[in-house]
Structures are given as structure tokens and as C-alpha cells.
C-alpha positions in Angstrom: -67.9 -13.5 17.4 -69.4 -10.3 17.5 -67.2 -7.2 18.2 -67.3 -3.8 19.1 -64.6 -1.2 18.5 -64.7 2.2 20.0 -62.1 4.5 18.2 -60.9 7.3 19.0 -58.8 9.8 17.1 -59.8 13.1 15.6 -58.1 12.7 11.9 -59.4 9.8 9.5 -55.7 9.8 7.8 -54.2 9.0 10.9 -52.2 5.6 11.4 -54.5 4.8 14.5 -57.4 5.3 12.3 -55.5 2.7 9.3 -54.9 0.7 12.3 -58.5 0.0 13.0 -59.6 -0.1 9.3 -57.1 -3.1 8.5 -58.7 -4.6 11.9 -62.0 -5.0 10.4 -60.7 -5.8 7.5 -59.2 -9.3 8.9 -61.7 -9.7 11.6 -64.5 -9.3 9.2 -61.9 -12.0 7.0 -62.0 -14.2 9.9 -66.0 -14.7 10.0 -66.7 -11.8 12.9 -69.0 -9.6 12.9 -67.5 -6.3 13.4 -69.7 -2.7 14.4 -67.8 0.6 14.8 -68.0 3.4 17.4 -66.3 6.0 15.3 -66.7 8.7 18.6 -65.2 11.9 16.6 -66.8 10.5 13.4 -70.4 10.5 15.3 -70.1 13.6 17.5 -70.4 12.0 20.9 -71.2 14.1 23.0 -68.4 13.1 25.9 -70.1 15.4 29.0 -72.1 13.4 31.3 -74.8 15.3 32.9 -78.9 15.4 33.7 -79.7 15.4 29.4 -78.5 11.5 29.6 -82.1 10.8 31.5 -85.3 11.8 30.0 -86.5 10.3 33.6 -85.6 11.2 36.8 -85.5 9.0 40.4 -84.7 12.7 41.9 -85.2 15.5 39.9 -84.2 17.9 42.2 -80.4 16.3 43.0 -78.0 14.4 40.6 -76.3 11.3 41.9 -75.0 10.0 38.7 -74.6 6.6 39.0 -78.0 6.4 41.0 -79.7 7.7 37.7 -77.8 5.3 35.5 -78.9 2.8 37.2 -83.0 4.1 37.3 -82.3 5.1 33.5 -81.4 1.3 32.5 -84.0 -0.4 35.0 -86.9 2.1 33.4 -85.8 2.4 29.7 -85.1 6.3 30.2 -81.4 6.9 29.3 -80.3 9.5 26.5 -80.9 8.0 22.8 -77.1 8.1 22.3 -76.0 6.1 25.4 -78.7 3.5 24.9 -77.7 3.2 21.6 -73.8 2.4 22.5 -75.5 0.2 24.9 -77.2 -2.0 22.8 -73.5 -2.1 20.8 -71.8 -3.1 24.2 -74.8 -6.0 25.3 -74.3 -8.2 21.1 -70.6 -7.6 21.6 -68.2 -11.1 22.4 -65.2 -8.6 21.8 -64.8 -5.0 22.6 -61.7 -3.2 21.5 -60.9 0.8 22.8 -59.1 2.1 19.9 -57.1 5.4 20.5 -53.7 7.4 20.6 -52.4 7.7 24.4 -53.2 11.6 25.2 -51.4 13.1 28.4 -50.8 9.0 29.7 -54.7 8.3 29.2 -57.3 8.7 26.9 -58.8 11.4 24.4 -61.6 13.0 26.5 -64.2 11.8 24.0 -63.2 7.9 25.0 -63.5 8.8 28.9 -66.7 10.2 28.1 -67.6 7.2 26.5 -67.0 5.3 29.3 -68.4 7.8 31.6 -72.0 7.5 30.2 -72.2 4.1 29.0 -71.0 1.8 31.4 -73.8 2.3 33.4 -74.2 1.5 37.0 -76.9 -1.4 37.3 -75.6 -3.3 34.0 -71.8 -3.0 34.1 -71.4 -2.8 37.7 -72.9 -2.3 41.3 -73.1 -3.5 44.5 -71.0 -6.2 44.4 -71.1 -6.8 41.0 -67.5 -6.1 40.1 -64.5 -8.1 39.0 -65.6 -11.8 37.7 -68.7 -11.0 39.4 -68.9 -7.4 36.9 -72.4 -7.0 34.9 -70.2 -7.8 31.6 -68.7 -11.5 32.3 -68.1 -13.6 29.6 -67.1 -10.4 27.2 -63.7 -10.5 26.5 -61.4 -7.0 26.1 -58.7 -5.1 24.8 -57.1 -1.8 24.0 -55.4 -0.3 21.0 -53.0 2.1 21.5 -50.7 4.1 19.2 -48.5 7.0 21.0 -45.1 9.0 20.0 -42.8 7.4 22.9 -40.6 4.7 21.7 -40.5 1.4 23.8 -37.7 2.2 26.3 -39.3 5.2 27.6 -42.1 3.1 29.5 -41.0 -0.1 29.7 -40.2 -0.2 33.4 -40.2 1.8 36.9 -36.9 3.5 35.9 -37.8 4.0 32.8 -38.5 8.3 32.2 -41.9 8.2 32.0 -42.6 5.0 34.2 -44.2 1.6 33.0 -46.7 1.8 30.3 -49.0 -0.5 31.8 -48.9 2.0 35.2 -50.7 4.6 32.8 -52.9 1.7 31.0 -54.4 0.9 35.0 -57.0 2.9 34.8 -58.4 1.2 32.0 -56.9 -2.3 32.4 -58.4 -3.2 36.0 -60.6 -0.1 37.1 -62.9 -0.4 33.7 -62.3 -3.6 31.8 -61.7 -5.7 34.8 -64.0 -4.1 37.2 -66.5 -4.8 34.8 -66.0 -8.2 35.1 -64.4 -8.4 31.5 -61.5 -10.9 30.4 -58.7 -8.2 29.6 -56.2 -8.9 26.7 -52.8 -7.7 26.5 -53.1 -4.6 25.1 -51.8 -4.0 22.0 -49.6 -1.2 21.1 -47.8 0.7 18.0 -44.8 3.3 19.8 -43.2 5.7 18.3 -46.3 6.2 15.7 -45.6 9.7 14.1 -41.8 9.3 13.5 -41.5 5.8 12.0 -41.4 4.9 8.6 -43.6 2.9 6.2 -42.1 0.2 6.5 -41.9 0.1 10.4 -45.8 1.1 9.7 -46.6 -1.8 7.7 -44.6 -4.0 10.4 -47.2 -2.9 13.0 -49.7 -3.9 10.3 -48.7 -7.1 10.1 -48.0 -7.2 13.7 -51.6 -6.6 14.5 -52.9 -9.0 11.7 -51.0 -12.0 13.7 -52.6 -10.3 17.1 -55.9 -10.6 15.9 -55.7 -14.4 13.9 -54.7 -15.4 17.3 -57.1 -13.8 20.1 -57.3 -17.4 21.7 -54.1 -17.8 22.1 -53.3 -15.3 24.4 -52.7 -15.6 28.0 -55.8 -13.0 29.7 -54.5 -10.6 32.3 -54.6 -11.3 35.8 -57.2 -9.4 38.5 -58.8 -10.4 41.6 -61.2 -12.3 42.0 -63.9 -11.9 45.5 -63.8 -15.0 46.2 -60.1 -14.2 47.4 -62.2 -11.4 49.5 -64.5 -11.4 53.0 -67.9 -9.6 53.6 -65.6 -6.1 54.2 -63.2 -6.5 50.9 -60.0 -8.0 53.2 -58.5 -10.4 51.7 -59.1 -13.8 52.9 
């Protein structure tokens, strides 16, 4: 299996960053073939904006997702992005490795996203849920934040459910894409543990990995649930 991880966190000392290295470390173990997206590590650039074309369909009016789309179809997207790209199309696996900032992600992840999962290859039309550009790929996050467990573990929780923050990414990128979306796995509590509740999530995320097939995917919709307008059926 071939997998991409994107990380995502400024400082290579970092737990999250530990976190990723003992991943491919085991995956690597396990006979994958592992590439890295280190985002801080390569200065992406996160901004999306005319410079990801060196072609344009309209020169004289930006409609992003329109020149995504002429950008794939003619070859004439930004080095960088095609670059990521290319990562993305080999991958069986792609894991989004990063600490939860402000209930999402570090801006250099959403830019990620942003500018390479292009209109016209990871979506469009109707080319969205198990009909998305990227069926067959299989997904998951990797989160570490400083909230422990009960915080976000329901609606009356204080800061709401964890997975009602993880939506955004769950069903309106990995989903929509047409992805099969693991449970996402996450380390709480991350910069007040100890070592030994830091080698626990170690360990935790070795088992995790040496059994990808065994979990159960998350659930989304599916169009053929869905009429011509979107109604449900």
C-alpha cells in the first residue's frame, strides 16, 4: 500500500511530529510504501490565488475552482500543487497529520487542501461522495490537541463533540471526495501528559496502524440515496 501523510506542525520536537515519525517507522515495517508532506518542513505556500496557474481559461476574472479544473485538464497548475498532486494520485492511504488549532486545522493544512484538491480530479459536477474523483483511496486524520477526553466527548460536553469540529474534514473533504474515511485517530491532552501516557499513545497508534483493515469506515451518503435535485429519495 502506498501512503501519503501530510503533517502539519511548526516544531520538529513536537509529540505530533514523534507521532508521525514512529508511523512510518511501522508502516514502512509493515511493507508500505510511505512519502511525507512535511508542509512547514517544505514552505508551502498555503495562499491560493492566480500564481497556482501558469495558464489561464480567463485571464481577466478568477473563479478558482473553474481554473483548477482548466489547470489539471491542460497541465498548467503551479509546480508545487502538481507536485502534491502526483503524491495524492500513487497514494492507497492518505493520513492529515496535525495538532487541532482554534477546533480545525493549522492554516498551512487548509491551504493544502485549498490548492490541491482540485476541482475536475477530486470533485465536480456530480462527482462527490462514492461517486468523488478519489474512490478507492482510503483516509484518516491524526490529531493531537491540549483538551482532555471529557471536554468533547458529547453535545454537553464544554466545548461540544470532537467529531462536530472534525466535520469539516470528515465528510466535507475526505468524504466528499469520494474517500473511505477512518476513525480518526487522536492523542488529548498532548502537552500536559507524561512520558509514559506519551509512550501509551505510541503504542496506541502502533496497534491502530497494524490493524487499518479492521476498522469499521465511517458512514456518509451515498447519491444513490439522492434524486436529479439532491432530495433524498
Amino acid at each position: 500500500m502506498n501512503v501519503l501523510i501530510v503533517h502539519a506542525h511548526p516544531e520538529p520536537q513536537s509529540f505530533n511530529t514523534a507521532l508521525r515519525d514512529h508511523s512510518v517507522r511501522i508502516l514502512a515495517d509493515l511493507g508500505h510504501s510511505v512519502e511525507v508532506s512535511d508542509l512547514y518542513a517544505m514552505g508551502f505556500n498555503p495562499v491560493s490565488g492566480p500564481d497556482d496557474f501558469t495558464d489561464r481559461a480567463d485571464p481577466d476574472y478568477l473563479v478558482y475552482a473553474m481554473e483548477q479544473r482548466h489547470g489539471h485538464e491542460t497541465g498548467t497548475l503551479a509546480p508545487d500543487i502538481a507536485a502534491e498532486i502526483d503524491k495524492l494520485i500513487r497514494c492507497d492511504l492518505l493520513i492529515l497529520h496535525f495538532p487541532l488549532y482554534w477546533f480545525s486545522v493549522p492554516a498551512i493544512l487548509k491551504g493544502w487542501i485549498d490548492r490541491v484538491m482540485v476541482s475536475g480530479l477530486t470533485y465536480g459536477g456530480r462527482r462527490f461522495y462514492d461517486r468523488g474523483g478519489l474512490k478507492g483511496k482510503k483516509a484518516m486524520l491524526t490529531l493531537t490537541l491540549g483538551g482532555r477526553e471529557h471536554m468533547l466527548d458529547s453535545d454537553e460536553a464544554i466545548h461540544g463533540k470532537l467529531d462536530d469540529m472534525l466535520r469539516p474534514l470528515l465528510r466535507g473533504t475526505l468524504a466528499y471526495t469520494g474517500m473511505t474515511v477512518l476513525p480518526p485517530f487522536v492523542a488529548w491532552h498532548v502537552p500536559y501528559v507524561d512520558d509514559a501516557a506519551r509512550a501509551q499513545y505510541l503504542n496506541d497508534y502502533e496497534d491502530r496502524l497494524r490493524n487499518l483493515d479492521s476498522l469499521t469506515p465511517l458512514a456518509f451518503p451515498s447519491l444513490d440515496d439522492f434524486d436529479d435535485s439532491m432530495r433524498r429519495k
